[in-house]
C-alpha angles and dihedrals in degrees: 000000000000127000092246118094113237103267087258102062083036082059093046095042086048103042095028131249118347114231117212108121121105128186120218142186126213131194115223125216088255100060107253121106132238121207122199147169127232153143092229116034094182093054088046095052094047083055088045094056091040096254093121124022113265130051133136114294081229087077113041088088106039098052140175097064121188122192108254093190140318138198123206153181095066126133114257088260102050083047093051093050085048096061094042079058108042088047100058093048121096114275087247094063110034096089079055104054090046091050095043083050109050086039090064085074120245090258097039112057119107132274106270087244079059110054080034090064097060127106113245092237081054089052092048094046094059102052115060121225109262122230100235118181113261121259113260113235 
């Protein structure tokens, strides 16, 4: 290999991140949620329902899927953070945390010291529960 990065990553180093990834969230046939990262949330959700190969082995069983809700334009590693975030908060809460999220606007959101120095009860105050359908038995 040559010491030159390929004229996509050059374009990225000179005009900063790109920002394609998105995180959703889809709701199973069963009830429970699944949270991922990708560049391309159509295409993922066609692996997730068996129309294309691929897919997490979470949902296979649990198909169809729908998309509950997804935020995007984020770099791989805020979307990465986001998701972190979104799967170790209640059931009741995570739709919430990924709309909040994606209505605060891509090149608006704040700078990631700045979302870090709130408290959590701050955190919890600014997003409102979210009203999710109850699990069948």
């Amino acid at each position: 290999m040559s010491g030159k990065a390929a004229p996509e990553i050059r374009a990225s180093m000179e005009h900063g991140p790109v920002r394609t990834w998105s995180v959703y969230l889809l709701s199973c046939a069963d009830g429970t949620l699944y949270c991922g990262v990708t560049t391309d949330v159509h295409k993922r959700l066609a692996m997730h329902n068996g129309q294309r190969s691929g897919g997490a082995r979470y949902t296979r069983g649990r198909r169809p899927v729908r998309l509950a809700a997804c935020a995007g334009g984020m770099t791989r590693s805020e979307a990465l953070r986001l998701e972190a975030r979104i799967k170790k908060e209640p059931r009741e809460r995570k739709t919430a945390v990924l709309e909040a999220f994606s209505t605060d606007g891509a090149g608006e959101r704040a700078s990631e010291s700045e979302r870090d120095g709130k408290t959590e009860q701050s955190r919890n105050a600014e997003v409102p529960s979210a009203t999710v359908p109850e699990r069948k038995a």
